[in-house]
Legacy VTK file of the C-alpha trace (Angstrom):
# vtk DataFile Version 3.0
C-alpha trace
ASCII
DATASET POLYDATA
POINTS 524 float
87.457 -139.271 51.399
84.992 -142.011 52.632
83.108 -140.102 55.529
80.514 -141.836 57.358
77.398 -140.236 55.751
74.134 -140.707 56.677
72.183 -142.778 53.828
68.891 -143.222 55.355
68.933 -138.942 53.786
67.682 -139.240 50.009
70.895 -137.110 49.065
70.652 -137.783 45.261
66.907 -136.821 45.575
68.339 -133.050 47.843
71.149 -132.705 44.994
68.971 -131.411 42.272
65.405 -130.725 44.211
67.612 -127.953 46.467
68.003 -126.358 43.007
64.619 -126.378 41.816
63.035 -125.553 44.866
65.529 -122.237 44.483
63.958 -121.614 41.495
60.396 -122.075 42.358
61.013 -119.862 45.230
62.818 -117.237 43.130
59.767 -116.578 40.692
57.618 -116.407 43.561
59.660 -113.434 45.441
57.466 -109.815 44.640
58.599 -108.394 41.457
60.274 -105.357 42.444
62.977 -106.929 44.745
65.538 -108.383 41.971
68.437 -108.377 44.844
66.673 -110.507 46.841
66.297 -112.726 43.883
69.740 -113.074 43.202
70.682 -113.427 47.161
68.133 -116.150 47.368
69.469 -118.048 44.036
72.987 -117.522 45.283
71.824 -119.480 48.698
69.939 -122.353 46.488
73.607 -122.445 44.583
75.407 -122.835 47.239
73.175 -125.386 49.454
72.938 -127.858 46.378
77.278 -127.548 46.584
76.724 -128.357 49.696
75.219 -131.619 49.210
77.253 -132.037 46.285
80.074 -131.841 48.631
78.630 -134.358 50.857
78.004 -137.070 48.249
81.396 -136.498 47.133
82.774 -136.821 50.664
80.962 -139.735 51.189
81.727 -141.689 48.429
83.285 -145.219 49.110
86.324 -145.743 46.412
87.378 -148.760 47.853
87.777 -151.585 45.716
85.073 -153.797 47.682
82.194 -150.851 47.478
79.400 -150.913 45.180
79.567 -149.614 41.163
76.400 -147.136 42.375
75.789 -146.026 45.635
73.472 -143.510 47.265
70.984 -145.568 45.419
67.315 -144.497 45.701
64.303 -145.972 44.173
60.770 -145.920 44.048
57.825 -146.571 41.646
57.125 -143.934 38.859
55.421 -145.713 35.957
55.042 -149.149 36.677
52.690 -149.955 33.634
56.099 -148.765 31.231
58.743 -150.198 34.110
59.954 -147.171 34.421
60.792 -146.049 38.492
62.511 -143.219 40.070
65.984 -144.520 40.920
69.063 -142.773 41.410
72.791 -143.763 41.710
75.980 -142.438 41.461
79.353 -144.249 39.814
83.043 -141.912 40.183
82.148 -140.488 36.845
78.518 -138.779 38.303
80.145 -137.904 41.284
82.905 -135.932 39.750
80.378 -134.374 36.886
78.269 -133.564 40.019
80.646 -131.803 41.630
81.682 -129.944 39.015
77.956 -128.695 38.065
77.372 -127.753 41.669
80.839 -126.095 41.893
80.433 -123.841 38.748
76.362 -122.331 39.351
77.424 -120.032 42.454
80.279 -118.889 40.491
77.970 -118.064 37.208
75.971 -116.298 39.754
78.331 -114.356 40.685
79.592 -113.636 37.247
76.333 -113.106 35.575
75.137 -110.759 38.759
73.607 -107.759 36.411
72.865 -110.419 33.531
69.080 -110.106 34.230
68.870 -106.677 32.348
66.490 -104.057 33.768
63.173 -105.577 33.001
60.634 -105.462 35.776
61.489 -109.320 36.883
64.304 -109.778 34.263
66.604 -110.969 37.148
64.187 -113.400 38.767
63.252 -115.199 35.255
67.041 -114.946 34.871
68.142 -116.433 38.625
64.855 -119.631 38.442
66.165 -120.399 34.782
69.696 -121.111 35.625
68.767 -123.090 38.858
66.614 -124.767 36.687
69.370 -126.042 33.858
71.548 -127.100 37.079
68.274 -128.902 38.585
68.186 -130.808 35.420
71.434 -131.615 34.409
72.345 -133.006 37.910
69.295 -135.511 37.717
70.252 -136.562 34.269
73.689 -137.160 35.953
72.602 -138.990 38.662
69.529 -141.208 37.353
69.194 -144.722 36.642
66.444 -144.784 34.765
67.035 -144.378 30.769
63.414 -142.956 30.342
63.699 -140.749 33.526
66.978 -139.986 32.156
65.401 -138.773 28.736
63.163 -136.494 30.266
65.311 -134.269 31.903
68.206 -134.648 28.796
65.308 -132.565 26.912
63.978 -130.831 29.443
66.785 -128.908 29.766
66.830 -127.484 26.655
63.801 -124.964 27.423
65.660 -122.636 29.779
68.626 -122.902 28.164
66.878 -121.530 25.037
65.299 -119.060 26.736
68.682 -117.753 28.306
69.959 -117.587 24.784
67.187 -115.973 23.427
66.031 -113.842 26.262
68.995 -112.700 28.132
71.729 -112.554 25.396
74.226 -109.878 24.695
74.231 -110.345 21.180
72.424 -109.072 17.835
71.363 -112.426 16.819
70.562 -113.617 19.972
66.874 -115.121 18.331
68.520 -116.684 16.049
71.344 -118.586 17.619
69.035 -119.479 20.211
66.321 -121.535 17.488
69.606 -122.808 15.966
70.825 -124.192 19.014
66.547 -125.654 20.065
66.458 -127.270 16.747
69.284 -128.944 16.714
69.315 -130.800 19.895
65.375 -131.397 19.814
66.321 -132.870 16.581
68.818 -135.214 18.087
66.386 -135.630 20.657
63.569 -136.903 18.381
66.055 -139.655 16.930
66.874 -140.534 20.821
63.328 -141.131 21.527
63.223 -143.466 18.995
65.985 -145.638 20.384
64.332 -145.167 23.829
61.326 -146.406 22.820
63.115 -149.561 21.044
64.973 -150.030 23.932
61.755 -150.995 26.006
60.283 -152.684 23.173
63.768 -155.095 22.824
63.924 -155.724 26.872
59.918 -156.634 26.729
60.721 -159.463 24.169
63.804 -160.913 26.558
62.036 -162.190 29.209
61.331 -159.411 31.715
57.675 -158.435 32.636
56.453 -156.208 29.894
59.684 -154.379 29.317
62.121 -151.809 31.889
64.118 -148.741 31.512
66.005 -149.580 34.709
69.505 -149.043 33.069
71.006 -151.890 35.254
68.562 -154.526 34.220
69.635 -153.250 30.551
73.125 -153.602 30.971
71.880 -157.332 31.740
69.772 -157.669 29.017
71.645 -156.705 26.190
74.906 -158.487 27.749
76.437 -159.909 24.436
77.173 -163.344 26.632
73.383 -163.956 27.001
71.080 -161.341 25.149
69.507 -162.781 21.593
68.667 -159.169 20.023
69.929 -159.187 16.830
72.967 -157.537 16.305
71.782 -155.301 14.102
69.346 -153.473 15.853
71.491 -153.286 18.699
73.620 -151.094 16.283
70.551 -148.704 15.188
69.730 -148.313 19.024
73.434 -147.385 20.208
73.106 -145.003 16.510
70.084 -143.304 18.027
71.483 -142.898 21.442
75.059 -141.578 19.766
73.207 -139.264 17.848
71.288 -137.123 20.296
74.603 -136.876 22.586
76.700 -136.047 19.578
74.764 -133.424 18.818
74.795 -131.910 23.088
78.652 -133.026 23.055
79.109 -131.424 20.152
80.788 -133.547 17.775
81.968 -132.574 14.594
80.413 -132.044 12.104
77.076 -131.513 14.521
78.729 -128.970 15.950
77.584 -125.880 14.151
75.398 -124.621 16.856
77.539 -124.055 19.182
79.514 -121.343 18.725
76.446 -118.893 17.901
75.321 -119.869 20.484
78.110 -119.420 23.033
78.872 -116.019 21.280
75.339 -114.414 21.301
74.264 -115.805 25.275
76.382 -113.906 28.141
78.908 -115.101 28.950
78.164 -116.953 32.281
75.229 -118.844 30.038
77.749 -119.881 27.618
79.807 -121.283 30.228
76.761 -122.760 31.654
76.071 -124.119 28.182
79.386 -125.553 27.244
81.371 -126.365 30.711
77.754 -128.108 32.393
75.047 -128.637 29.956
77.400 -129.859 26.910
78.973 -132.299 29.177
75.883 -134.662 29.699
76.151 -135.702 26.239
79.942 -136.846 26.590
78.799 -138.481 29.534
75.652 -139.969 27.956
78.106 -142.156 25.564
79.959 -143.612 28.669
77.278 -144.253 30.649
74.514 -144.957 28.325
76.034 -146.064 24.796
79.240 -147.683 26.087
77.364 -149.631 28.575
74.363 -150.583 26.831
75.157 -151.678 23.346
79.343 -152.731 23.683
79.220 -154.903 20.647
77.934 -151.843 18.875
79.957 -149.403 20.106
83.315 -151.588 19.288
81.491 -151.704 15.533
81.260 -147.907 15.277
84.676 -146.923 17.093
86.562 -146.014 14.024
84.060 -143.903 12.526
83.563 -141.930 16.199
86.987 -141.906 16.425
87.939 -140.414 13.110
85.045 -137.880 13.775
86.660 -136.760 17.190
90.196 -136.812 15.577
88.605 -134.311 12.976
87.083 -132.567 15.847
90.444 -131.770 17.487
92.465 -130.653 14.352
89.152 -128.716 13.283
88.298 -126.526 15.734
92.284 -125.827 16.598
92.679 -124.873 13.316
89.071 -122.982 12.977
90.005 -120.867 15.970
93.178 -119.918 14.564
91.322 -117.311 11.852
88.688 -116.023 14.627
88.994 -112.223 14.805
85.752 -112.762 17.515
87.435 -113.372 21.045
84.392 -115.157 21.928
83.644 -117.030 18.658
87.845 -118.276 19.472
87.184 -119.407 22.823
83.941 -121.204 21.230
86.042 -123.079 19.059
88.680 -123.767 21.582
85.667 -125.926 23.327
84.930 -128.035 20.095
88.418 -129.195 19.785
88.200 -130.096 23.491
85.327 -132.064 22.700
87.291 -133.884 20.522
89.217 -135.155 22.645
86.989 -136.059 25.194
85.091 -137.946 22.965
88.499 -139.767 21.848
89.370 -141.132 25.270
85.785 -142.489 25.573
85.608 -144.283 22.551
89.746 -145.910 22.687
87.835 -147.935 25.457
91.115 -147.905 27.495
91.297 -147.083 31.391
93.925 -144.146 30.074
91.726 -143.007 28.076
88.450 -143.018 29.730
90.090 -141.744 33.192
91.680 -138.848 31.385
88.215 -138.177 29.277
86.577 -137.849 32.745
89.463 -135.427 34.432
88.915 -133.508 30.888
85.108 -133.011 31.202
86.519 -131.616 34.781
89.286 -129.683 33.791
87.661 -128.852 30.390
85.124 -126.711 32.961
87.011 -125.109 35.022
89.581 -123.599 32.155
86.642 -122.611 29.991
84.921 -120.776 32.644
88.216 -118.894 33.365
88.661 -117.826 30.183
85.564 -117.087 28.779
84.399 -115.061 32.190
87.492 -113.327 32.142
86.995 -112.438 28.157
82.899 -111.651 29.113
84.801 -109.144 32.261
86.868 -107.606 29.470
84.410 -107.020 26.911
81.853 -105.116 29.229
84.355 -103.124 30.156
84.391 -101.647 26.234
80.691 -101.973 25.460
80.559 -105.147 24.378
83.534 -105.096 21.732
84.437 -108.316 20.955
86.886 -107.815 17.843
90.321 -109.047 18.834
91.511 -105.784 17.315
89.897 -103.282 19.389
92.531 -104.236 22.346
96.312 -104.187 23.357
98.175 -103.010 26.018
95.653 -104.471 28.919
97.887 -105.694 30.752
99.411 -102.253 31.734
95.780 -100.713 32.687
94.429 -103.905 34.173
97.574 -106.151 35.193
95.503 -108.473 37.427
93.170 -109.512 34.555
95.810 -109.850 32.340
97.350 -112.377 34.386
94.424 -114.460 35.685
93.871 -114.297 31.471
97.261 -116.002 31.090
97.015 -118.493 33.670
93.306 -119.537 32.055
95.009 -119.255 28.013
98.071 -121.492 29.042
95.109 -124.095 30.958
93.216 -124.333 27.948
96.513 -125.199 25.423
97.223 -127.793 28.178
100.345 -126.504 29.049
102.067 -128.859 31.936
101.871 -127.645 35.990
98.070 -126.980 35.002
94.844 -129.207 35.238
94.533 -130.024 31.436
97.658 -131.112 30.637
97.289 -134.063 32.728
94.224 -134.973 31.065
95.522 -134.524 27.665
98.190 -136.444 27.970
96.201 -139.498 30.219
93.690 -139.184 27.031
96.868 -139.467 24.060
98.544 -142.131 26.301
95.253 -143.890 25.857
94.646 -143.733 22.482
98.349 -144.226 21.047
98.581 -147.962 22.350
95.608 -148.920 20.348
95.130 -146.197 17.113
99.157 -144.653 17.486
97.959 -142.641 14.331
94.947 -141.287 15.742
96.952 -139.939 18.806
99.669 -138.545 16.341
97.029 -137.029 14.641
95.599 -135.640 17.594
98.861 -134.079 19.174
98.892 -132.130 16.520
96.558 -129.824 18.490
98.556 -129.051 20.848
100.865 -127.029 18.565
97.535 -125.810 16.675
96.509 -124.382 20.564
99.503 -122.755 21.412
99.527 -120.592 18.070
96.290 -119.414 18.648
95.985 -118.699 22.592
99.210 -117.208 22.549
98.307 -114.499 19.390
95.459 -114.121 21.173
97.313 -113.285 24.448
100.009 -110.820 22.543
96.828 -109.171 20.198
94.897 -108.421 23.356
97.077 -108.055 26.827
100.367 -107.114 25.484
101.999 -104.066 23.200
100.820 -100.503 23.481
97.681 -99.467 24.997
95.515 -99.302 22.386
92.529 -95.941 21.966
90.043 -96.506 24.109
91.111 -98.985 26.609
92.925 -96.294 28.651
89.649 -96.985 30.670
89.453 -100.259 31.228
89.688 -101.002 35.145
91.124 -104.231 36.643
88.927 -107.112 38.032
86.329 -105.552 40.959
86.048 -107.813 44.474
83.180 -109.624 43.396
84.576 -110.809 39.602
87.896 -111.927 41.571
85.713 -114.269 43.999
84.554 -115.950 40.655
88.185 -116.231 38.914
90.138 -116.985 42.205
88.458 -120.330 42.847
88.945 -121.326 39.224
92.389 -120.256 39.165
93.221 -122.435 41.957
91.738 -125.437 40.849
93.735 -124.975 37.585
97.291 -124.990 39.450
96.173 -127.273 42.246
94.352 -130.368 39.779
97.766 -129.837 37.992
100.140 -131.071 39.983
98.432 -133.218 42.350
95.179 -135.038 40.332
95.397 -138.107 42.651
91.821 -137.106 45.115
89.625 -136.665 41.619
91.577 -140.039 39.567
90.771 -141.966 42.827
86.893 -141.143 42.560
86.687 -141.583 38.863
89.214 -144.674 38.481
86.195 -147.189 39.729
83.444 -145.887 37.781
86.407 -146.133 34.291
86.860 -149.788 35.909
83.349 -150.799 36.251
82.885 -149.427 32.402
85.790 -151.256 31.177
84.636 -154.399 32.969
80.908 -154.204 31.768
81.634 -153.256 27.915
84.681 -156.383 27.962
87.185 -154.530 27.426
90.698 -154.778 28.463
94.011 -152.058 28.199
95.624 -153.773 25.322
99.515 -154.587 25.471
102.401 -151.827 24.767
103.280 -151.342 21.562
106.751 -151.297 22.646
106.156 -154.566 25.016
104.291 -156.231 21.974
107.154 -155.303 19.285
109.551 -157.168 21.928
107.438 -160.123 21.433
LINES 1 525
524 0 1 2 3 4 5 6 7 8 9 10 11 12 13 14 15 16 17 18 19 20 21 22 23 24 25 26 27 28 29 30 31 32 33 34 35 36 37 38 39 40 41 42 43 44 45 46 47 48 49 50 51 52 53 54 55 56 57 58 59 60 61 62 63 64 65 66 67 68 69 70 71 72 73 74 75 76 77 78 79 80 81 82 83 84 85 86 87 88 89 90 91 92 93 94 95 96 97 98 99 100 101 102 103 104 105 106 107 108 109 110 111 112 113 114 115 116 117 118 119 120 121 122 123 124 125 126 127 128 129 130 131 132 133 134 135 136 137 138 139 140 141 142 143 144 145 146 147 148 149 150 151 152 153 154 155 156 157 158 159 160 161 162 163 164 165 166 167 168 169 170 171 172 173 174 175 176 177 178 179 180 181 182 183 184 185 186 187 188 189 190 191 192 193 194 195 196 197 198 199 200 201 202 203 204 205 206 207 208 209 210 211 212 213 214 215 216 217 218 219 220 221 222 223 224 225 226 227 228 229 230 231 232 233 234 235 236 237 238 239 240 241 242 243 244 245 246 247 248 249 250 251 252 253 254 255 256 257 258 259 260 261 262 263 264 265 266 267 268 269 270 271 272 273 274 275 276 277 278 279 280 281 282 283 284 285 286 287 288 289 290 291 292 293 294 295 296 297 298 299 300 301 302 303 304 305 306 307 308 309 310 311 312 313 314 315 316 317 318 319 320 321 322 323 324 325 326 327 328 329 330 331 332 333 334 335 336 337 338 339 340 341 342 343 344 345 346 347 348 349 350 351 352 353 354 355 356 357 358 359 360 361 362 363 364 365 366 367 368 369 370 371 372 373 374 375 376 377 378 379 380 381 382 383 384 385 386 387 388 389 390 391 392 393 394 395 396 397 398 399 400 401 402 403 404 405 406 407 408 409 410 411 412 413 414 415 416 417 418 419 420 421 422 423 424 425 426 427 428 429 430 431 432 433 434 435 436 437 438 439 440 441 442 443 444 445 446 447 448 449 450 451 452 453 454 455 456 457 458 459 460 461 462 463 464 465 466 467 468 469 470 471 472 473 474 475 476 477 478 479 480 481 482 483 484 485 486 487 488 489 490 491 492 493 494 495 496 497 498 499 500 501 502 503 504 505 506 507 508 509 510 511 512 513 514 515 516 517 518 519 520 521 522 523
């Protein structure tokens, strides 16, 4: 796109303060007007996609522009060289994008979610604006501490969504789950945080930074004199905590109690927005920061994502839960987005970013389209309790189909591209890891297309005579989705050219190269 965009305008700074300003507004609206509190969230939504769209618009993919641009910085902490500074690489941009897309949607979506208490829908409305707030600053900082501090942050509304706003019995419960295990991976972060400023104080800088640039400079293998080792403890402390928000098997356990007890536009705020900082936390952060490390641990990760995919494909097969399905649908995904990073080839990492994109948009399809469905029957979620939708409600059954044959990557639709970008990757470096992996994609078509046949197709089973087809405002959140699906199918080119830098520059930084063709090197 490269518009001329005004850069003297701290856009970075607008991207996530637009947000939390909408939320600080929200609680302050009188208690007894909830509509206006959605109205004015919805606005706040929509002005930070705004900007979001701007940054996007104006960001310079040329080969001559900068790695970062938009770049804004100012003092913070100086004592603990820690400053205010933004940037934004392809990979932000996209993630970005994709945040701000998805809020005004959820909005939409989760319109009655804020139950009938007195302010229940403003607590609601500030609490989401709040999670996007904070995940699009952890997206678009530069600073590891400043960086930490909203990676946590976050956590706080998103338990209280669970915990507060949930549809399910166990609600409480999945919500502590869920706090405990990421402050827990938090805690181990901190750690590494805190050694990372006490390593970069020793190499010659003035008392120690966390300006991640200067980092990437420090703890350059060609120059830095840390030793190795606990280079490889900080990259473990850094891997940890995103593991765990990622999630990657077997840290994954949170996650789908979580996904199946919140409503369903907080689980898809959860998994398609929140989840994806940690993916993007080990390309940014652990990739970039500690290569020599990472390159040490890639077989491990690598196994454990492998595991990941063929786990949760084969974990969602047994699901009679449509929701607790769908959860484990994600954790396979996860899998292989975590794969693509860690093969450290341009394939790979390019088709890891499309699938953080694509991986959002299908899961919000499906799972708002499943949360439509189920309040339609009181909240029955048993795969059982349904058949025959499709002849009482034809136009959810279809926008269903479109979002089950997304998420098993089937080709003409937005995954498949990244799937096979990510397995292209992988198989000229670990073949057996990508054969592995593949193997999911048989595993994903058993178990979205039973659930498809249990649930749209057949006779119309008692009780769901009554089910009614998707209302206006429930088809202005599916439509979008459904479009990006088809159209980020066949024509992925606008997104690949944002994110192909920002894979280029990480490639570069971490000294890696794509290595030669099998095929090419058995020639040889």
């Amino acid at each position: 796109m490269n518009l001329d965009v005004d850069l003297n305008l701290p856009w970075l700074s607008l991207l996530w303060l637009v947000p939390l300003a909408g939320a600080g507004l929200v609680i302050l609206l009188p208690a007894g007007r909830a509509g206006l509190a959605k109205w004015t969230g919805l606005l706040a939504s929509l002005a930070t996609l705004a900007v979001a769209i701007v940054v996007t618009a104006g960001f310079d993919t040329t080969p001559v522009a900068a790695p970062y641009q938009f770049v804004e910085s100012h003092s913070w902490i100086p004592a603990f060289g820690a400053s205010y500074t933004l940037g934004v690489d392809g990979i932000a941009v996209i993630l970005a994008l994709l945040t701000a897309g998805l809020v005004p949607l959820l909005m939409l979506a989760g319109w009655n979610d804020g139950g009938e208490r007195t302010r229940g829908p403003h607590a609601y409305t500030a609490l989401t604006l709040a999670i996007e707030a904070m995940v699009l600053i952890s997206l678009v900082s530069l600073d590891v501490l400043l960086f930490y501090v909203f990676f946590e942050a976050m956590l706080i509304p998103m338990y209280f969504m669970i915990g507060g706003f949930g549809n399910g019995a166990k609600r409480s419960q999945a919500a502590l789950k869920f706090l405990l295990y990421n402050l827990f991976g938090g805690l181990i972060m901190l750690a590494a945080v805190i050694g990372v400023y006490v390593v970069s104080s020793g190499e010659g800088t003035s008392g120690g930074t966390f300006d991640f640039r200067e980092l990437v400079s420090i703890f350059s293998p060609a120059t830095t004199t840390v030793d190795p080792g606990v280079l490889k403890l900080l990259f473990a402390g850094f891997m940890f905590a995103f593991a765990v928000k990622a999630p990657l098997w077997p840290l994954h356990r949170w996650l789908p109690d979580a996904a199946v007890e919140s409503t369903p536009a907080t689980a898809v705020l959860m998994m398609a927005v929140m989840d994806k900082v940690g993916t993007f936390g080990m390309l940014r952060y652990c990739l970039q920061l500690f290569p020599d490390a990472s390159t040490y641990f890639r077989p491990v990760i690598i196994v454990l994502a492998v595991v990941g995919v063929v786990y949760g494909a084969m974990v969602a097969i047994g699901q009679r839960d449509m929701m607790r399905l769908i959860a484990y649908t994600s954790i396979s995904h996860f899998g292989f987005i975590i794969l693509g990073i860690f093969v450290m080839t341009s394939q790979g990492q390019s088709g890891s970013t499309l699938y953080m994109l694509n991986h959002g948009l299908s899961t919000a399809a499906l799972f708002l389209i499943a949360g439509f469905l189920i309040s339609r029957r009181d909240g029955a979620r048993a795969i059982a309790d349904y058949g025959g939708v499709q002849k009482v409600a034809p136009v959810m059954a279809g926008t269903f189909m479109v979002a089950s044959m997304a998420t098993l990557s089937l080709p003409g639709l937005a995954p498949f591209i990244s799937e096979f970008l990510v397995l292209v990757g992988t198989f000229n470096r670990y073949w057996v890891a990508a054969a592995v992996g593949s193997t999911a994609l048989v595993l994903s078509s058993i178990y979205m297309l039973w659930l498809y046949q249990r649930v749209m197709t057949g006779p119309v089973s008692a009780d769901n005579e009554r089910i009614r087809d998707l209302v206006p405002r429930e088809l202005l959140v599916v439509a979008p989705l459904i479009a990006l699906l088809l159209f980020l199918g066949f024509y992925p080119k606008p997104v690949l050219d944002i994110i192909n830098p920002g894979v280029q520059h990480t490639l570069t930084t971490i000294g890696e190269t794509d290595p030669v063709p099998l095929t090419a090197e058995g020639a040889h």
